[in-house]
N, C-alpha and C positions, 0 to 999 in steps of 0.2 A: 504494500500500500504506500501511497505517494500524497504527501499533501504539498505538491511544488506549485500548487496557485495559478495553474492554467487557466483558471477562469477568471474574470474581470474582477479587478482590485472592488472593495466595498464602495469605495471614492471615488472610482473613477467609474464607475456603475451611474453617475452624477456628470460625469464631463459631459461640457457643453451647454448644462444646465444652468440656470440660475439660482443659484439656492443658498440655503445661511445654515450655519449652525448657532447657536445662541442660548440663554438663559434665559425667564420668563418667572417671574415671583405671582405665582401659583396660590392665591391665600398666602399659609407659613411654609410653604415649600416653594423654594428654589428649584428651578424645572429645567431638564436639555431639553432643546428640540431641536430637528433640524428640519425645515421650510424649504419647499422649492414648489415652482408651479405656479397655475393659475387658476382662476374658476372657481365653483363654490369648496367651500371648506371641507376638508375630508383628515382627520381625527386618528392616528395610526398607533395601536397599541399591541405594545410584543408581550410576553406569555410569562411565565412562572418565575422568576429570578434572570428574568432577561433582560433586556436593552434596544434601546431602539435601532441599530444597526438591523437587527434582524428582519426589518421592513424593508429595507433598500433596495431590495432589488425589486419588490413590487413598486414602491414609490418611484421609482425613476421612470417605469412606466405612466406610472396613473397621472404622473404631474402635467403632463400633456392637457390634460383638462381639470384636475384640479387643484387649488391649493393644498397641499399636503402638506403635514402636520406630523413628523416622526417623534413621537415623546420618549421620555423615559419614564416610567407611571412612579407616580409616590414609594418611595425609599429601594428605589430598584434605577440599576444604571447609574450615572449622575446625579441625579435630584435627590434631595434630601431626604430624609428620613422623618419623622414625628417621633415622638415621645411618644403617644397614646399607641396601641395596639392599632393593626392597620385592618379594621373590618371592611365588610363589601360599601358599607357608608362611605368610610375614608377615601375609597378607591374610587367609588363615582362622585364623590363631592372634590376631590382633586381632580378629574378631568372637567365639571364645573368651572372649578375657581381658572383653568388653562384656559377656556373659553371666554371665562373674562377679561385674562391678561391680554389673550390675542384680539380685545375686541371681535370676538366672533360671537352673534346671537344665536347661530343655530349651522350644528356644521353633520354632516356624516358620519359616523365611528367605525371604524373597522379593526379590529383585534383578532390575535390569535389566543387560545389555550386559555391561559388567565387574563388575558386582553379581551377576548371575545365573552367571557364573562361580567369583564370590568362593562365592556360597551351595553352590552344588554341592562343591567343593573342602572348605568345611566340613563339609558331611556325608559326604566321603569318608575325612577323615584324622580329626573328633572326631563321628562317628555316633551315642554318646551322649547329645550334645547337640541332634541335630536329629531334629524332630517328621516335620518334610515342609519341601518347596523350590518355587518356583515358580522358575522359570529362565525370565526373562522377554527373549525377543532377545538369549538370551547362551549359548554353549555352549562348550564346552573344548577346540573342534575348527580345525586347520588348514581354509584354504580349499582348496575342493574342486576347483574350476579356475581359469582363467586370470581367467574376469571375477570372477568373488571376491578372488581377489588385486587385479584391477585395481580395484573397490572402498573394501578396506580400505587399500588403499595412499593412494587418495586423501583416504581418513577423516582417514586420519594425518598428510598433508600440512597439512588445513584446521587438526587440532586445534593441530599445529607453529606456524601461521602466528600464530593468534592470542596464543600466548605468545610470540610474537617482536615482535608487532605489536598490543599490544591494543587494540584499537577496535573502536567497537561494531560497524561493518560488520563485521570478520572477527568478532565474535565472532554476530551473524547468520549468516553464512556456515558457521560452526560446528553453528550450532543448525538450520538447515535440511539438515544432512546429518543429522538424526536425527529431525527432524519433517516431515510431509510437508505443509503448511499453514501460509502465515505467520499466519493467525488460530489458531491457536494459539501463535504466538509474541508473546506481548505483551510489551510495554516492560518490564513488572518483573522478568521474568524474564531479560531480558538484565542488567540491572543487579546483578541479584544473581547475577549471573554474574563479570559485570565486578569487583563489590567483592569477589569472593575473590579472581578472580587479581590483584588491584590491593596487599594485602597482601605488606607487606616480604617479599620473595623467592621467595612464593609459584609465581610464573609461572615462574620456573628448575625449583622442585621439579614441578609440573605438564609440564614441556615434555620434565623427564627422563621421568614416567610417561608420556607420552603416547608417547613415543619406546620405550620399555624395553616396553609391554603390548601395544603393538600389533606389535614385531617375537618378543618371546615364542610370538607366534599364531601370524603370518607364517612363520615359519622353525620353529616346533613339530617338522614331519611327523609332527603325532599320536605323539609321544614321553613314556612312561609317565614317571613317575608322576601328571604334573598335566595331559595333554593327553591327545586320544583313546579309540576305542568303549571300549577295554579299560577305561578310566576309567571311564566311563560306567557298564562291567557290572559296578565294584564298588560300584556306591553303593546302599545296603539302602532308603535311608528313599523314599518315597514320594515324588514328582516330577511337577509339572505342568510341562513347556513350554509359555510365551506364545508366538505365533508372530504376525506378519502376513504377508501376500502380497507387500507392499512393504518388504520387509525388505531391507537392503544388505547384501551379503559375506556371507552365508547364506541361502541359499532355503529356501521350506519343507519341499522332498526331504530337505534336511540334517534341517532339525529331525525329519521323519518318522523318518529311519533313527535320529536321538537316542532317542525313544521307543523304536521297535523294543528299542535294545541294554539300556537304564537296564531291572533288574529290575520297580521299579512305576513304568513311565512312563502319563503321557496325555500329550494333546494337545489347544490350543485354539488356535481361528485370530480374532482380533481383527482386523473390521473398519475400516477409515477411517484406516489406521497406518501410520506407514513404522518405527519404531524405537525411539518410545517412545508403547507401546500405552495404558500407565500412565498417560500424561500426556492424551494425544490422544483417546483413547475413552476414558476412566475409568470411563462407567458400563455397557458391556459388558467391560472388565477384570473391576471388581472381580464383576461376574455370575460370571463364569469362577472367581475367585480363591475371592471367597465359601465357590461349589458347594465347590471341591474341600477348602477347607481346612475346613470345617464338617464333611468327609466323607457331604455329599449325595450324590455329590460325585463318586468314581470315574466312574463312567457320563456324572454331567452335564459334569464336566470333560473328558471324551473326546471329549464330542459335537463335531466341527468342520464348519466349513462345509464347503459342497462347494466342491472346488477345481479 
């Protein structure tokens, strides 16, 4: 195995673009983001103890039409951390309080894993402010049996290990519970994985989220207000689930009856993916994303493969 970085640097995934990196004081958090594009606002949230890098390579697409928004969610990445325990509250009232720093009134969300949770949640409790959501490999729902649990249990141990132990093997072993190809894992993306959790005390705060999100889920039984269908069947704004076939600790029957319950759900099923569709196929993601968020969209976002 080779991670010699044949594929397109993270950065230059962006040449030619226009775009920023920057801070954004978020309420009490201090916020990355990096900006590029135009059009309406579109709200880009990465997953479990991740970073906003891991959108890039869809954003570089999407920004073609719209503003995009690559954050780092509350005390993950860059951006600060709280004091208070970081409930599903904190998580959508921090994409909130980014909404008001960017002067933006109402933008898009599209997240993956713990991103695609966080987006939902916001359009549950400030509906207001959200346009439409893509909930990409992330939904609000306890595991549905026994290999689900046994799964996401093992999710949790990998992500534990590497704040206990960081090295780049465990933090490889990380990134292949969420990619299903190590050519897709190139060297720089480990590393920019490595220099967050390598930040003063960063890998404590990360090892508590990693611990606190994933037994949230775990131990949920789809209990109202932030987990479960019932959830699901209050959220008004418009909703595309990203799904793949190799999806861990959800199968696609889950994300099916997701749709079912969500008033405007679709469904699409990305290709060549285990968990981040975003990353791994980017350019049948952003097909999928595009349709729907342009509002081609309803129809061609529904369309899924056969399964």
């Amino acid at each position: 195995m080779s991670h010699d970085d044949a594929q397109p640097s993270l950065w230059t995934l962006l040449q030619g673009l226009e775009f920023h990196q920057g801070y954004l004081q978020a309420g009490a958090i201090r916020t990355r983001y990096v900006m590029a594009g135009q059009g309406p606002a579109l709200v880009m949230l990465h997953g479990n103890g991740g970073h906003l890098e891991a959108n890039l390579r869809a954003m570089a697409q999407l920004a073609s039409d719209f503003t995009c928004f690559a954050i780092d969610m509350v005390a993950h990445g860059y951006s600060d951390a709280p004091s208070e325990p970081v409930t599903p509250e904190v998580y959508a009232r921090h994409v909130r309080d980014f909404l008001d720093a960017a002067n933006i009134d109402k933008a898009h969300i599209a997240g993956v894993s713990l991103g695609a949770r966080v987006a939902l949640w916001t359009a549950l409790v400030f509906p207001e402010r959200v346009m439409s959501v893509i909930a990409n490999t992330g939904l609000p729902l306890a595991p549905a049996d026994d290999k689900a649990l046994s799964e996401m249990r093992e999710a949790q141990q990998r992500s534990l290990k590497v704040t206990e132990q960081l090295t780049r093997e465990n933090m490889l072993a990380r990134l292949r519970g969420v990619i299903g190809s190590d050519d897709n894992i190139p060297a720089e993306l480990i590393d920019s994985r490595l220099r967050v959790y390598a930040q003063p005390g960063r890998a404590d705060v990360i090892r508590k989220l990693h611990y606190q999100n994933y037994e949230d889920m775990l131990t949920s039984g789809n209990r109202p207000p932030w987990f479960g269908f019932d959830a699901l069947r209050k959220i008004t704004a418009p909703v595309l689930v990203v799904w793949t076939e190799q999806n861990p600790g959800h199968g696609l029957d889950i994300a099916q009856e997701a749709v079912a319950a969500l008033p405007h759900g679709s469904l699409a099923v990305v290709a060549n993916a285990k968990h981040w569709p975003q990353w791994e196929n980017p350019d049948e993601y952003v097909s999928f994303a595009r349709g729907f968020l342009l509002g081609e969209g309803q129809q061609a976002a529904s369309r899924q493969r056969a399964t």
